[in-house]
C-alpha positions in Angstrom: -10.0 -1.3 2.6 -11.1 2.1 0.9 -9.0 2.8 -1.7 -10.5 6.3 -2.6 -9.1 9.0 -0.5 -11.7 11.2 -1.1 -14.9 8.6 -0.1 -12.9 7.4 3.2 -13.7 8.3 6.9 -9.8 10.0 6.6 -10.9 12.8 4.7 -14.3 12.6 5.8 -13.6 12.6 9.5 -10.3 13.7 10.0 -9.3 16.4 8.9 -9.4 19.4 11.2 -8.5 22.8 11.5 -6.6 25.0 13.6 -8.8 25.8 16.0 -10.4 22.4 16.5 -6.6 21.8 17.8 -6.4 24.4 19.6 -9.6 23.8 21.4 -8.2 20.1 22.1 -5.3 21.2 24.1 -7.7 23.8 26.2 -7.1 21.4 29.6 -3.2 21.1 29.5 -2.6 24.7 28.8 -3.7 25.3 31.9 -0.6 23.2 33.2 2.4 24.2 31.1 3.8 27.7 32.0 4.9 28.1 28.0 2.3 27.0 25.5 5.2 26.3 22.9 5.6 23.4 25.5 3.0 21.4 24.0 4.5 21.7 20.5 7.8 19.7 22.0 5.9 17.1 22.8 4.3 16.5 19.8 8.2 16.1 18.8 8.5 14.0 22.5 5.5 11.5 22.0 6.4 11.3 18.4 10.1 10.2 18.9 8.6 7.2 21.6 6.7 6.3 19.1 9.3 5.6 16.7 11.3 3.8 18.9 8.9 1.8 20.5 8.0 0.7 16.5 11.6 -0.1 16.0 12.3 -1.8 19.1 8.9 -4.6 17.8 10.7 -4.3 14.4 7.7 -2.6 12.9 8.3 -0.9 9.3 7.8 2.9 9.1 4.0 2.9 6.9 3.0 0.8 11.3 4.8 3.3 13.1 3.3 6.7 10.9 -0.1 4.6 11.1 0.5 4.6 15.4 1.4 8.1 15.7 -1.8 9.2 13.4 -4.1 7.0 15.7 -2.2 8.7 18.9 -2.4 12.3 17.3 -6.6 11.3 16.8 -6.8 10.0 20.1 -5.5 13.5 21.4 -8.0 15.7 19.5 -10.8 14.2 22.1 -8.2 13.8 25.1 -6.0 15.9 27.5 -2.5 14.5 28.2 -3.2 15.6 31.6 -6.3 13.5 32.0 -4.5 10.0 30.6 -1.0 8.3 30.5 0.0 9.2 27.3 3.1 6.3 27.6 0.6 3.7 28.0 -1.9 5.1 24.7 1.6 5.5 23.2 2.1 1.2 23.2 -2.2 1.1 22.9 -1.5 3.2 19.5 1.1 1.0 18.5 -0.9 -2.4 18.9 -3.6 -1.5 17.2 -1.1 -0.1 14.6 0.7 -3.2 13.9 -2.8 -4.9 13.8 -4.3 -2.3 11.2 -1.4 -2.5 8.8 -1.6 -6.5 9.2 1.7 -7.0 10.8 0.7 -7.8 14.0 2.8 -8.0 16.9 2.1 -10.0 20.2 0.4 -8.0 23.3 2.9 -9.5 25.7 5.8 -8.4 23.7 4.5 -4.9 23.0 4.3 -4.9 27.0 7.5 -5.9 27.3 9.0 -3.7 25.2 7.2 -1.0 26.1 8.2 -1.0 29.6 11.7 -1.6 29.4 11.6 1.4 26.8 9.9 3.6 28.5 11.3 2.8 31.8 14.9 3.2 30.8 14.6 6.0 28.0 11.8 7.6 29.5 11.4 7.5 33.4 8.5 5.7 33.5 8.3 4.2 36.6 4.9 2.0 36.7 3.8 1.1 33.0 1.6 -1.4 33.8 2.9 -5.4 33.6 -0.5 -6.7 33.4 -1.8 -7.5 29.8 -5.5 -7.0 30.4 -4.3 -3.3 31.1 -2.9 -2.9 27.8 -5.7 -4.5 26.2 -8.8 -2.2 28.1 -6.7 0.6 26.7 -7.2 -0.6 23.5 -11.1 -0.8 23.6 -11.1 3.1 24.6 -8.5 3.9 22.0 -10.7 2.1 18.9 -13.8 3.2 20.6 -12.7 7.3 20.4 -11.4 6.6 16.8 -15.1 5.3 16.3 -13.3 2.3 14.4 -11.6 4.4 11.7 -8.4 2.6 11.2 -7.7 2.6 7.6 -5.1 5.5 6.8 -4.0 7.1 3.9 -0.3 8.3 3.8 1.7 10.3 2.2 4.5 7.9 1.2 1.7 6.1 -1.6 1.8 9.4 -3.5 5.3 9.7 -3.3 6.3 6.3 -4.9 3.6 7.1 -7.3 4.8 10.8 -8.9 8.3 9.7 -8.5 11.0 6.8 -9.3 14.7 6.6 -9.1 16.4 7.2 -12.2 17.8 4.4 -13.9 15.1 1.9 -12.2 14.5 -1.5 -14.1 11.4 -1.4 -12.2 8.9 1.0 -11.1 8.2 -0.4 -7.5 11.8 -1.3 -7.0 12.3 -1.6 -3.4 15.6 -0.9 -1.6 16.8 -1.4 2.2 18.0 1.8 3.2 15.0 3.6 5.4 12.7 1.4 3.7 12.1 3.3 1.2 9.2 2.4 -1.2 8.8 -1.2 0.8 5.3 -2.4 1.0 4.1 0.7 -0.4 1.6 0.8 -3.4 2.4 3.2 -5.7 -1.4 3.4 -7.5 -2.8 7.3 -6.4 -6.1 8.6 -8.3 -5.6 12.1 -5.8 -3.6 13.2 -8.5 -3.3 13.6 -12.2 -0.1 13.3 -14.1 1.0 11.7 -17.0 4.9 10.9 -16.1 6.9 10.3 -12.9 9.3 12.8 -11.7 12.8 10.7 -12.3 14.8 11.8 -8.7 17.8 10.3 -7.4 18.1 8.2 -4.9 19.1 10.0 -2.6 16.5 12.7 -3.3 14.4 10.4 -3.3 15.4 9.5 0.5 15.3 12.8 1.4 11.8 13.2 0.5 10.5 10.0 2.0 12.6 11.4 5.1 11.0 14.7 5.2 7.4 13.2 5.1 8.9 10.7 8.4 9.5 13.9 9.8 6.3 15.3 9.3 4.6 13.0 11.4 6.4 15.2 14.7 3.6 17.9 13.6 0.4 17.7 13.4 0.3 18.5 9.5 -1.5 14.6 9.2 -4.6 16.1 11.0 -4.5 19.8 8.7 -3.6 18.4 5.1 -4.4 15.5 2.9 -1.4 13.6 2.5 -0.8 13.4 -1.0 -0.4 17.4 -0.6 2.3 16.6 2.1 3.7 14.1 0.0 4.0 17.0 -2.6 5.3 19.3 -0.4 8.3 17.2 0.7 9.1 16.8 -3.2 9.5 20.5 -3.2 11.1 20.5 -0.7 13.6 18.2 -1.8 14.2 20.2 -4.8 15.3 23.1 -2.8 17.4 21.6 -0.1 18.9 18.6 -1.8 22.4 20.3 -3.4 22.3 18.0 -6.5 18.5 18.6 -7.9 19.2 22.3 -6.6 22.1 22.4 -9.0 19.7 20.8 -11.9 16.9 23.4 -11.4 19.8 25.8 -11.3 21.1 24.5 -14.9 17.6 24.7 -16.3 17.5 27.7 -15.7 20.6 28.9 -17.0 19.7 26.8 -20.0 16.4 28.6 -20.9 18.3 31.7 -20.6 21.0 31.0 -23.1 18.3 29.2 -25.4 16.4 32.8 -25.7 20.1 34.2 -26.7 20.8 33.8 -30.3 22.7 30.5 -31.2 25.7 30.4 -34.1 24.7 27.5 -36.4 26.1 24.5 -35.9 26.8 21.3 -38.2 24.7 18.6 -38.4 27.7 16.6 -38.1 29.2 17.8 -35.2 26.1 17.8 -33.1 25.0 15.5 -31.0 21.9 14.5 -29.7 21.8 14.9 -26.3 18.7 13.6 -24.0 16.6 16.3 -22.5 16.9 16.6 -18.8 13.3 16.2 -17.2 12.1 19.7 -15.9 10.9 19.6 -11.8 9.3 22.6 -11.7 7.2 22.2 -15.3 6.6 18.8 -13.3 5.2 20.2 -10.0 3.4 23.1 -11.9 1.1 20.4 -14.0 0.0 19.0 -10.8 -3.6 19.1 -9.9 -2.5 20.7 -6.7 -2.7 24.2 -5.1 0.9 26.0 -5.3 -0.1 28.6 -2.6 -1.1 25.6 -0.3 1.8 24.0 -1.2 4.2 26.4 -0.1 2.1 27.2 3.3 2.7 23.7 3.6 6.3 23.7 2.9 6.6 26.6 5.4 4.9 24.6 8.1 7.6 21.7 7.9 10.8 24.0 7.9 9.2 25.7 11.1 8.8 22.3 12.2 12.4 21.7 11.6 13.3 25.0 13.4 11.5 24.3 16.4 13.2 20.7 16.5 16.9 22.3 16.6 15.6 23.4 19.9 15.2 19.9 20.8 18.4 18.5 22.7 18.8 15.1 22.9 19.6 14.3 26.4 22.6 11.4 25.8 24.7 13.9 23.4 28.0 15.2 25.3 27.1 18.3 23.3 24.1 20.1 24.6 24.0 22.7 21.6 23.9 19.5 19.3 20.1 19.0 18.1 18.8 15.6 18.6 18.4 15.3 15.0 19.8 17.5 12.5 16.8 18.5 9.9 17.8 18.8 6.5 16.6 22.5 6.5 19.0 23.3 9.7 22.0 24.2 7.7 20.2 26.9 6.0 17.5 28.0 8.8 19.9 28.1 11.7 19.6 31.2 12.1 15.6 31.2 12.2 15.3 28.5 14.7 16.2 30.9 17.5 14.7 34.2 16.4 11.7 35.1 18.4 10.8 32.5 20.1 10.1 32.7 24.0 12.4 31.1 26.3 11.8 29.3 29.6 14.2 29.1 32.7 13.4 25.7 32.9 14.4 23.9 29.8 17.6 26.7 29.6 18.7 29.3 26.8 19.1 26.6 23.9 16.4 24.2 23.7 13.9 21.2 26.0 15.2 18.1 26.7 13.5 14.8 26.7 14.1 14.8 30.8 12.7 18.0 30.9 9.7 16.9 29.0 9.0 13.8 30.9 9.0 16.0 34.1 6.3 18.0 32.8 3.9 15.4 31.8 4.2 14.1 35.5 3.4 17.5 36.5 0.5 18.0 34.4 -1.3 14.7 35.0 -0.5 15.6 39.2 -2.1 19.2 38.8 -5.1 17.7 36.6 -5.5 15.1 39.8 -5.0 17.9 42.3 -7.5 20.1 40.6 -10.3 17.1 40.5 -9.9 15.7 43.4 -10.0 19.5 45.3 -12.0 21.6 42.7 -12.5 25.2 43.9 -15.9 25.3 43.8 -16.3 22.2 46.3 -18.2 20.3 43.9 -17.8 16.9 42.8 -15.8 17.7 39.0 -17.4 16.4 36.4 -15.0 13.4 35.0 -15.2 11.3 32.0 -15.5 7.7 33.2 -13.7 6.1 30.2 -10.9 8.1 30.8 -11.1 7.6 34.8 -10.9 3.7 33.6 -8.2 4.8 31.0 -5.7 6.6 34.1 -6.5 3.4 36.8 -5.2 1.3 34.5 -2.0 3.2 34.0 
């Protein structure tokens, strides 16, 4: 395994720009009647994902590694050309595989089809094995056998540790934070770790989960994500807010002429550690950073929009996003609306429907092209769809 970011296929290979996206998702535009569509089901495929990992009882570094291969797999494919539900548990095999926790190809079936046909109205996931397996091939095959990722959760356990912790990689239970992560990162260079609550410190590791909804893994290298979500935390989490705010006040006071005091009477008090000194001695871009930043809490405002379809409450957001409280407003400012998925968000239902629709249209359109030539179709992915 590589451990240089900077020498491995992941930097190497895959990292993209905008338009390289852009240009991947040429074929389904031409099915969606909104292009902000296809943004939802990054959020969509993402959230299957997740669940499909939890349901094999797969720890979070499997399931981010599964919906990296999917988002890969995607830059060379059209949803509407493949059954994304069935690349969905290909990802997740090879996954579980990659990050040597592997799981059983007839329980990932299994799972996979009660998930999906339950949660997901997925009607005929395949039941044969083989199926699963062929997808595979294809899946390895377009990620030309990179399967060695780099995520942003290393850096994080590496610039940061609870305070008060006996132990540097001190592992806890709650969202698995830190588990099976190692906390050794040459991307940057920094001479102390950031001390961070612990529930900062969950926050952050749960802002760089939620990154994984966008495609920011296939734009940035992750340790600048990683840095990103610490910055984040700072500004959204109430309790380092209210440090940085005391610093602040601090230095002001400190350039105000002090009354002596007695040596006596004063006592030494220990220096609170200073996040933004901290961030600013990072080898990192700041400008990035904060484009980076930006991308997440728009991230977080289209995902308001996103309605869970088994809450009583359809204003209620599927998952409140740390930044919703204080972006509420923002997530519903100019942004286009569709009759279909109604006035306040999508819903998975809604979502599901559409994928059916594309992948019809995308059959339509081969099978009667309007020229009346034979359409040119990729035979991996004609294998790939008659196997779902």
């Amino acid at each position: 395994m590589a451990t240089d970011f900077w020498a491995s296929s992941h930097y190497k290979r895959w990292l993209v720009d905008r338009s390289t996206l852009r240009q991947a998702r040429t074929d389904d535009l031409q099915y969606v009647d909104d292009p902000e569509h296809l943004e939802f089901l990054a959020i969509y495929f993402a959230n299957a994902i997740a669940k499909l990992g939890k349901k094999l009882q797969l720890r979070q570094r499997a399931i981010a590694t599964a919906t990296v291969f999917f988002r890969r797999f995607y830059l060379k494919n059209s949803y509407c050309e493949t059954d994304p539900f069935l690349v969905i548990s290909a990802c997740i095999y090879v996954a579980a595989k990659a990050e040597e926790s592997p799981v059983h190809i007839k329980n990932v079936v299994t799972e996979s089809r009660s998930l999906f046909s339950h949660q997901y109205n997925v009607k005929h996931f395949p039941s044969d094995n083989s199926k699963l397996a062929e997808v595979e091939f294809y899946l390895v095959d377009d990620l030309e056998c990179d399967l060695t990722i780099f995520h942003p959760y290393r850096t994080l356990m590496a610039l940061c540790k609870k305070e008060s912790a006996t132990h540097e990689n001190e592992e806890t239970e709650a969202g698995e934070l830190g588990v099976g992560v190692d906390s050794d990162d040459s991307s940057l260079h920094f001479d102390e770790k950031l001390e961070m609550s612990e529930s900062a410190l969950q926050m952050a590791w749960s802002i760089i989960n939620d990154t994984y909804r966008s495609n920011l893994c296939l734009l940035y290298p992750p340790h600048l994500i990683a840095v990103a979500a610490i910055y984040l935390t700072q500004i959204l989490h109430p309790p380092s807010r209210e440090i940085i705010s005391t610093l602040i006040s601090s230095e002001s006071e400190a350039k105000q002429p002090q009354p002596r005091r007695s040596s006596r009477t004063h006592t030494e008090q220990k220096k609170s550690q200073d996040p933004i000194a901290f961030l600013a001695d990072l080898n990192v871009s700041l400008p990035l950073i904060a484009t980076i930043s930006q991308e997440i809490i728009s991230l977080y405002a289209l995902w308001d929009r996103y309605k869970d379809d088994n809450l009583p409450d359809a204003t209620v957001s599927a998952r409140p996003s740390p930044a919703s409280s204080s972006n509420k407003s923002a997530s519903h400012a100019g942004t286009p609306r569709s009759v279909q998925d109604g006035a306040d968000g999508v819903t998975p239902t809604f979502l599901g429907a559409l994928v059916m629709k594309m992948r019809e249209g995308r059959l339509s359109d081969i099978s009667h092209p309007p020229t009346a030539r034979p359409a040119a179709v990729n035979k991996m992915l004609e294998r790939a769809q008659a196997a779902g």
